[in-house]
ROKE-625278 format. One record per residue: x negated, y, z negated of N, C-alpha, C, O in turn; residue in three letters; residue number from 1. Coordinates in steps of 0.05 Angstrom, whole numbers, m for minus. Layout:
N
(rec (X; Y; Z); (X; Y; Z); (X; Y; Z); (X; Y; Z); Ala; NUM);
...
***
This chain:
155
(rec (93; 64; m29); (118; 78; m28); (141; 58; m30); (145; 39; m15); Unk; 1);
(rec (155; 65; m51); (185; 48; m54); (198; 45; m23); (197; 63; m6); Unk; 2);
(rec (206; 25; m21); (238; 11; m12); (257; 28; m4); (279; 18; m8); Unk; 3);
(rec (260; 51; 6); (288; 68; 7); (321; 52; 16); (327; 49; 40); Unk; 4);
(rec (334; 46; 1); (359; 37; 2); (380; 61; 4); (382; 80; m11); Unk; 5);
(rec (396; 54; 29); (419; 66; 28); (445; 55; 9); (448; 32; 3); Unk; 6);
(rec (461; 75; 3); (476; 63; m15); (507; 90; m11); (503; 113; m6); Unk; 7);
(rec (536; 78; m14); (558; 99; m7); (574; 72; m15); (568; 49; m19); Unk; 8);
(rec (604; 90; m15); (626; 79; m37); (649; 98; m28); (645; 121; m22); Unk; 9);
(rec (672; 87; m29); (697; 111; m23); (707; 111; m52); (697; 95; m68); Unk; 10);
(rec (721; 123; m58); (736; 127; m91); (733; 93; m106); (721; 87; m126); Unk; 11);
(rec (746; 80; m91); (749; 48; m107); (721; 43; m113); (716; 33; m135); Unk; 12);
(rec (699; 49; m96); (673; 39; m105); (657; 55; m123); (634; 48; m129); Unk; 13);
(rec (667; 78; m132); (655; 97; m137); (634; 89; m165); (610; 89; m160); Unk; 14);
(rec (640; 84; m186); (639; 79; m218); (627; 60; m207); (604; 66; m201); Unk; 15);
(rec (635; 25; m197); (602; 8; m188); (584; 21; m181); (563; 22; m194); Unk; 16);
(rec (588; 37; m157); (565; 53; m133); (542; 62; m162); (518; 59; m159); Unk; 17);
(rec (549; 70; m181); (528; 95; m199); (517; 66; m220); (495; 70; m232); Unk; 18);
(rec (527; 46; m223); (512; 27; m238); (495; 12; m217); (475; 1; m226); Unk; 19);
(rec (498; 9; m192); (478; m2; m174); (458; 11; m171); (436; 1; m174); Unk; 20);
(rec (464; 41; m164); (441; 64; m164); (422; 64; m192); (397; 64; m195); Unk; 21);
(rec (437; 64; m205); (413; 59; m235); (408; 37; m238); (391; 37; m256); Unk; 22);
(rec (414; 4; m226); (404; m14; m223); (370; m13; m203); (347; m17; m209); Unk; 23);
(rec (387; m6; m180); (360; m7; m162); (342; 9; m170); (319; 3; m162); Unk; 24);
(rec (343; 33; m186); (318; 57; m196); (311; 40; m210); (292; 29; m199); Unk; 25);
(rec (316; 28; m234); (297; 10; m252); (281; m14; m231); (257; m15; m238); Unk; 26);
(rec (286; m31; m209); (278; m44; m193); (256; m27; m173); (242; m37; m156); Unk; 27);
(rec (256; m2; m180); (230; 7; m165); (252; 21; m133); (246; 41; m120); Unk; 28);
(rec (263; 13; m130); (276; 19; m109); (278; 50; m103); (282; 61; m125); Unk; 29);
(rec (277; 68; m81); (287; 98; m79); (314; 91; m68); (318; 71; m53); Unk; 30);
(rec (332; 107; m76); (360; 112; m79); (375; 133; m54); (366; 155; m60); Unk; 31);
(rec (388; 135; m36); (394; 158; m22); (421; 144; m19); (429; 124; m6); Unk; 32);
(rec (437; 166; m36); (467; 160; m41); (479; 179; m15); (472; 201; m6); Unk; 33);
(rec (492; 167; m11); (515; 180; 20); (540; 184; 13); (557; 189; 30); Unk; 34);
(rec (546; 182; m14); (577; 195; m20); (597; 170; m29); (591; 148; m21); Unk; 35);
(rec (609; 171; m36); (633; 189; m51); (618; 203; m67); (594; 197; m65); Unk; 36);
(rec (626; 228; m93); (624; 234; m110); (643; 235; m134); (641; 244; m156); Unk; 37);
(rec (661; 224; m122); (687; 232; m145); (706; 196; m145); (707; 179; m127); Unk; 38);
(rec (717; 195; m169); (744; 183; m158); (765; 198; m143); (785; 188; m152); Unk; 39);
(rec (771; 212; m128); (781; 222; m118); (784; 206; m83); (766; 199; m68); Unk; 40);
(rec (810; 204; m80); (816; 183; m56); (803; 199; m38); (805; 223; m37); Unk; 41);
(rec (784; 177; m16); (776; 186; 8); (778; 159; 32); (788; 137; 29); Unk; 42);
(rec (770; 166; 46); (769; 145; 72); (748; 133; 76); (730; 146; 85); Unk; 43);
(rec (745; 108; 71); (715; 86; 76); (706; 94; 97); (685; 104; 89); Unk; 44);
(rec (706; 97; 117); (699; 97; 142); (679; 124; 145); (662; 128; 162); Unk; 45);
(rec (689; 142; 120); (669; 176; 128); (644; 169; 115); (626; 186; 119); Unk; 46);
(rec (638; 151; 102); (619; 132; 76); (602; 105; 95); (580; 97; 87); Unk; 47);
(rec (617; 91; 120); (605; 72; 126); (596; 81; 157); (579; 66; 167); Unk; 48);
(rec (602; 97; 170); (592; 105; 194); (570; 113; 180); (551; 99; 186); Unk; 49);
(rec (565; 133; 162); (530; 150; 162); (508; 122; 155); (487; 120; 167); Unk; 50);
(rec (517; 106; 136); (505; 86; 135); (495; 61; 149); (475; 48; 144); Unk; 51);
(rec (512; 59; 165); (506; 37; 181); (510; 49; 201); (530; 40; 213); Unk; 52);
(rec (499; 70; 213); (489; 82; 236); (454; 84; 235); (440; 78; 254); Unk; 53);
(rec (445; 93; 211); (424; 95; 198); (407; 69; 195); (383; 71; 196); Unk; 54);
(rec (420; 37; 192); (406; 17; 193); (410; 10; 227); (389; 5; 239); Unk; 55);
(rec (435; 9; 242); (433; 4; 272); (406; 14; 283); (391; m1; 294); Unk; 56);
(rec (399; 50; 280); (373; 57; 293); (353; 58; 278); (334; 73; 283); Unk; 57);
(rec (353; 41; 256); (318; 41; 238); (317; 47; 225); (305; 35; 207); Unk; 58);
(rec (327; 72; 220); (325; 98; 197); (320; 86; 169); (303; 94; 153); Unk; 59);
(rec (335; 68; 167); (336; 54; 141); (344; 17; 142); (367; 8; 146); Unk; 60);
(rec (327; 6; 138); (321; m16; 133); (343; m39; 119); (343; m62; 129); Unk; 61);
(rec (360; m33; 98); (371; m41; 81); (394; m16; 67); (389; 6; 58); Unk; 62);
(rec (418; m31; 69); (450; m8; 59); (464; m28; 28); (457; m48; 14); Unk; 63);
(rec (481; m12; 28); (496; m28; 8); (527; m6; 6); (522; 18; m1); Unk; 64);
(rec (551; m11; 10); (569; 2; 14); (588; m14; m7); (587; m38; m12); Unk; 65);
(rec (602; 1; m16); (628; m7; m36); (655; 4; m26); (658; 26; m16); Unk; 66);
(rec (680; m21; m29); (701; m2; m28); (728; m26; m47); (725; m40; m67); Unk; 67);
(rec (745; m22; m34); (773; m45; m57); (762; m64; m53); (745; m76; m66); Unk; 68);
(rec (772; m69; m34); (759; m98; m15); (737; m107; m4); (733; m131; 0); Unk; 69);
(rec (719; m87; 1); (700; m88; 15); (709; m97; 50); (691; m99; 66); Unk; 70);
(rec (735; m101; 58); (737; m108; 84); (739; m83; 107); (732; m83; 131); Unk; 71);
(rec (753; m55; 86); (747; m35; 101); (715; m24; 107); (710; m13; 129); Unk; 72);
(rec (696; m29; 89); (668; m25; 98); (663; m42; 119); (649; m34; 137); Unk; 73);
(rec (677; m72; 118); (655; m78; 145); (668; m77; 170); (660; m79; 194); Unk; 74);
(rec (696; m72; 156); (698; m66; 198); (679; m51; 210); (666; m54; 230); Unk; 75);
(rec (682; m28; 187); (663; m8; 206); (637; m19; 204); (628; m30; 224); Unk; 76);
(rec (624; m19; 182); (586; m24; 204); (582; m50; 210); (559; m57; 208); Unk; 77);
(rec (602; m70; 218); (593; m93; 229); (593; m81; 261); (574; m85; 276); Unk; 78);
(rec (622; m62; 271); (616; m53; 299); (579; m39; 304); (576; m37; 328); Unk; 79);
(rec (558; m31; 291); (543; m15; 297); (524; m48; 305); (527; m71; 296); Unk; 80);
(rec (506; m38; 326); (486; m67; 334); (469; m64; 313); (466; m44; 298); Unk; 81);
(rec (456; m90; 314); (438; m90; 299); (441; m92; 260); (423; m99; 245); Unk; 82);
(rec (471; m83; 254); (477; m86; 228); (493; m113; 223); (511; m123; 237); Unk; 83);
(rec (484; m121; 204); (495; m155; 199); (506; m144; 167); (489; m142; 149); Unk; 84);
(rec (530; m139; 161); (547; m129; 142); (561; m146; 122); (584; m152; 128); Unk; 85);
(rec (552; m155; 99); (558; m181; 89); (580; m175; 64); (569; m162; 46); Unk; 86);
(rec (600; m182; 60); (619; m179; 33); (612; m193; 24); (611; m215; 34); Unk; 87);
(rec (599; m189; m8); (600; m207; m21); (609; m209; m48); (608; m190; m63); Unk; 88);
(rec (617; m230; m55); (635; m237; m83); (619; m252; m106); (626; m255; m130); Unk; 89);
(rec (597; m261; m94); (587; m283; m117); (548; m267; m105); (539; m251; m88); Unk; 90);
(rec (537; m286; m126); (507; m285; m129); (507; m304; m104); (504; m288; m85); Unk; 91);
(rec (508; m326; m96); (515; m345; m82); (513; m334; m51); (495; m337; m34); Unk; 92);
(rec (536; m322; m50); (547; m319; m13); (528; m289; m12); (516; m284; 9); Unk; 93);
(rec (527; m276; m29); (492; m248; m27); (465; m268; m16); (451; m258; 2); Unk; 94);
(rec (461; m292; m25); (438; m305; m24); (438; m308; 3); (423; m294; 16); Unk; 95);
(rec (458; m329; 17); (454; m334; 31); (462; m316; 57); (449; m320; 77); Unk; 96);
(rec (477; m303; 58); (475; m274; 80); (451; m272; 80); (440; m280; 101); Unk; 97);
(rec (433; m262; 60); (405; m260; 71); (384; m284; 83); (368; m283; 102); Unk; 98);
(rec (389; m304; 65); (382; m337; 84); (383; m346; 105); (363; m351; 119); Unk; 99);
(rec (411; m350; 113); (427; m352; 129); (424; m330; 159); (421; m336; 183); Unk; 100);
(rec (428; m301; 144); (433; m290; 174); (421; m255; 169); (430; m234; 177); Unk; 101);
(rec (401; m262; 156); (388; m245; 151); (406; m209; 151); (404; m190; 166); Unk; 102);
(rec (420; m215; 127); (438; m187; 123); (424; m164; 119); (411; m160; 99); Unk; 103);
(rec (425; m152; 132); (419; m119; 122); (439; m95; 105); (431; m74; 93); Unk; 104);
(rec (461; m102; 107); (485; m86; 95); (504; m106; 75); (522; m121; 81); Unk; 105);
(rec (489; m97; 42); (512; m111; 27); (536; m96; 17); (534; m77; 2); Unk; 106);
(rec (559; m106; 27); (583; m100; 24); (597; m113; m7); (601; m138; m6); Unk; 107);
(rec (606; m94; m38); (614; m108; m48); (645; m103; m58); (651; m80; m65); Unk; 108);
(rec (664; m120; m58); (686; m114; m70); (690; m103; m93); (683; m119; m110); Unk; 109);
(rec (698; m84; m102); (695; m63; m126); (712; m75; m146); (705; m84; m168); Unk; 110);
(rec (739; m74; m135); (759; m81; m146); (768; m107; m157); (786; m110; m173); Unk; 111);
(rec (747; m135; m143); (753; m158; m147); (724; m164; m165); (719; m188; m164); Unk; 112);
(rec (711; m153; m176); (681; m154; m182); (667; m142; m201); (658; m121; m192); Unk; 113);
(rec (658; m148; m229); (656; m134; m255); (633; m118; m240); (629; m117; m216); Unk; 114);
(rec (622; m106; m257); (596; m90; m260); (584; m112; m262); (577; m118; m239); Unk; 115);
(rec (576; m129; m278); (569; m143; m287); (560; m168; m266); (539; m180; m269); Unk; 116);
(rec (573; m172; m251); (576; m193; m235); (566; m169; m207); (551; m181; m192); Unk; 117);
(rec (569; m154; m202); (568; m138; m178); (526; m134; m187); (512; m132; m167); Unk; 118);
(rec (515; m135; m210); (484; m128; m211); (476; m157; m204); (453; m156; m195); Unk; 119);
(rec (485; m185; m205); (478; m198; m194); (482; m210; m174); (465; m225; m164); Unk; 120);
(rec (506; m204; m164); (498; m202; m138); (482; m185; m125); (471; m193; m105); Unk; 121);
(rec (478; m156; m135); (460; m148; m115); (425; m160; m125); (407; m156; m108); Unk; 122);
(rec (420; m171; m144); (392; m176; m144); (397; m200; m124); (384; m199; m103); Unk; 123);
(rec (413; m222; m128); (405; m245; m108); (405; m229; m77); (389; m237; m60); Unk; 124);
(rec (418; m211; m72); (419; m205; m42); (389; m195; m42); (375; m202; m23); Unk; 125);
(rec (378; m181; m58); (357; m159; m56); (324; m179; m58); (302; m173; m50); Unk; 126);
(rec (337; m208; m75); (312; m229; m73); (303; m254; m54); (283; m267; m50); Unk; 127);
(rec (334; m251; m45); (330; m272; m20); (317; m272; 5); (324; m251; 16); Unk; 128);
(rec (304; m282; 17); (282; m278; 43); (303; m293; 63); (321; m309; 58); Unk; 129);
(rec (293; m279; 88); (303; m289; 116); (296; m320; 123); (274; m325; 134); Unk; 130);
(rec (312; m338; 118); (296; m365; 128); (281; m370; 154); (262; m385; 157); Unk; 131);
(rec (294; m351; 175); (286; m360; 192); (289; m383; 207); (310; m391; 197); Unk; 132);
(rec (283; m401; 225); (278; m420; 237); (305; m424; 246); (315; m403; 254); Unk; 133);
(rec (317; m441; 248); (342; m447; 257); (359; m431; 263); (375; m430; 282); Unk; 134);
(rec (355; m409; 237); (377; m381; 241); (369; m361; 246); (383; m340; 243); Unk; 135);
(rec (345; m361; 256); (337; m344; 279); (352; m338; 300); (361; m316; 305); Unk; 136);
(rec (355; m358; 314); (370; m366; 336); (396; m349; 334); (403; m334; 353); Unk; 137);
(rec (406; m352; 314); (436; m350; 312); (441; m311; 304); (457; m295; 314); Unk; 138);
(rec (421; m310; 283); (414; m284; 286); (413; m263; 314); (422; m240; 320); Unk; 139);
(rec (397; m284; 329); (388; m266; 360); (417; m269; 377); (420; m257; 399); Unk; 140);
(rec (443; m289; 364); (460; m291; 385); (475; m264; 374); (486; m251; 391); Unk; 141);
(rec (476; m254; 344); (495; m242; 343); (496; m217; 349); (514; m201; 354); Unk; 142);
(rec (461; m218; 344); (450; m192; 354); (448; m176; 384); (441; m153; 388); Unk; 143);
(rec (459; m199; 405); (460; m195; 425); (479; m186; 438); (502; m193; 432); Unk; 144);
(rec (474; m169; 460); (501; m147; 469); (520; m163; 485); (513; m175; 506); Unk; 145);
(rec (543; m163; 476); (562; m176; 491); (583; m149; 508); (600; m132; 501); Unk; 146);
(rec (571; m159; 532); (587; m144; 564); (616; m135; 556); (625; m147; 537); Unk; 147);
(rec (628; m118; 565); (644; m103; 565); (671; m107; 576); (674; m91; 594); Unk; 148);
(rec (692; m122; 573); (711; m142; 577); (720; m120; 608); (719; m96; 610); Unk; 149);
(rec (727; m141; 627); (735; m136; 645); (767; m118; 656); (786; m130; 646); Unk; 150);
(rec (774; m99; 669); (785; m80; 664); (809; m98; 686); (804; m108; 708); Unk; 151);
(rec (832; m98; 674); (851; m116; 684); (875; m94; 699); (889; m77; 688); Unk; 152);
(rec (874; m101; 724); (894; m80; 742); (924; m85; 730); (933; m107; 726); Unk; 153);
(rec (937; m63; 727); (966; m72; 720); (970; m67; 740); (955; m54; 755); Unk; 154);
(rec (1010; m88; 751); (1011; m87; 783); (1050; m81; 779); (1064; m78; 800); Unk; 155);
***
């Protein structure tokens, strides 16, 4: 059984979002698109909550979200645990998100990023392995729940 990849885009990502989707089908990959459908302006955030809610509890293994910047995608699913939400611009900084810090959510800038350049970055993100060892560690720090800031009396 294929790989199921999540994959969503707000209007700016939209036109990449459908060349990645026919990227990853030829790669064997199953496809479960979460929206946009249109160029038609919408809000990143109705596109990156379903997604990276879905890798926080398991559901899905591996995301890929588009928007201008890609900075509005990761506010949002970097807040969800467990999702490590990576922007990426080059073949390069895709590689090592997954090297490095073992990414589950590639985030790409639509607007700063050919088609062209956006299918390779996603194969290096999609070929790179978890190193492990050293960044394990660092993995397990980020992944770890940080306490709930202390509630300060106004006087």
């Amino acid at each position: 059984m294929p790989e199921e990849i999540l994959i969503a885009a707000d209007h700016a990502g939209y036109e990449m979002k459908k060349t990645l989707e026919a990227e990853l089908e030829k790669l064997g990959f199953a496809v479960k698109d979460l929206g946009t459908n249109s160029t038609e302006s919408t809000d990143y955030a109705d596109f990156a909550h379903p997604l990276a809610k879905a890798v926080s509890e398991g559901r899905a293994k591996r995301g890929i979200l588009l928007c201008g910047t890609g900075l509005g995608m990761s506010y949002v699913a970097n807040r969800y645990p467990r999702v490590r939400a990576a922007v990426s611009w080059s073949p390069e900084v895709a590689d090592l998100s997954r090297r490095h810090n073992d990414s589950n959510v590639l985030i790409l800038p639509a607007r700063f990023v050919k088609d062209d350049d956006a299918v390779k970055i996603l194969k290096a993100w999609l070929d790179a392995p978890f190193e492990g060892g050293r960044h394990q560690r660092r993995v397990v720090k980020i992944d770890a729940s940080v306490p709930d800031p202390k509630p300060t009396s106004a006087k």
